[in-house]
C-alpha positions in Angstrom: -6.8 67.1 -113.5 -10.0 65.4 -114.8 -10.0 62.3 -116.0 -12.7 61.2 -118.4 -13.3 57.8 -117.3 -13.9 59.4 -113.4 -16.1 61.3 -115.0 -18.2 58.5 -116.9 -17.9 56.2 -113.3 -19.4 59.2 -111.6 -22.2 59.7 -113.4 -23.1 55.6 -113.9 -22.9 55.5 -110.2 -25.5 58.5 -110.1 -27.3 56.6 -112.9 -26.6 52.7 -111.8 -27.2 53.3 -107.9 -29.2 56.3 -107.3 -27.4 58.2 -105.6 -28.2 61.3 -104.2 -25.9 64.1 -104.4 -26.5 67.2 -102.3 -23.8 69.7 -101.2 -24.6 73.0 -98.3 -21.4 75.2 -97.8 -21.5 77.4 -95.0 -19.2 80.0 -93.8 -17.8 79.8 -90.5 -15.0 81.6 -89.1 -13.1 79.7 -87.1 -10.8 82.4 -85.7 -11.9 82.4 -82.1 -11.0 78.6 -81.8 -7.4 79.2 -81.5 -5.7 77.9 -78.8 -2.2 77.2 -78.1 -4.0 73.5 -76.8 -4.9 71.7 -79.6 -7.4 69.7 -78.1 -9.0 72.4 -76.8 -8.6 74.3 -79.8 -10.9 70.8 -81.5 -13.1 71.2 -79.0 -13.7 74.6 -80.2 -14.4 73.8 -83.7 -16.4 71.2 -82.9 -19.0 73.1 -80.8 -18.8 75.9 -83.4 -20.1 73.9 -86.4 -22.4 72.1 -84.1 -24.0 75.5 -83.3 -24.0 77.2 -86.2 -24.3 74.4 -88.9 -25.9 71.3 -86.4 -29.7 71.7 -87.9 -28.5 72.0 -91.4 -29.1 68.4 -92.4 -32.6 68.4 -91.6 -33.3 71.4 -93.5 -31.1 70.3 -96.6 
């Protein structure tokens, strides 16, 4: 649940400290990085976002 005073802190910090607040969502289905390894099965996630999200943070 919200809590007021989060909300006040939240936006002083904004405010007090500048900070910049930016949020991409992407899509990605991660069904073909199943794998009964689960470090394989990382490995696959990892190389997934890195290929279809890695140049994001340039553009945003």
């Amino acid at each position: 649940m919200l809590n007021v005073y989060n909300i006040l802190e939240t936006i002083r910090m904004i405010q007090d400290e500048c900070l910049d607040i930016r949020t991409i969502t992407m899509g990605i289905s991660l069904l073909d990085c199943i794998d009964t390894d689960i470090d394989r099965a990382c490995e696959k996630v990892y190389n997934k976002i890195v290929s279809k999200a890695g140049k994001l943070v340039p553009v945003g």
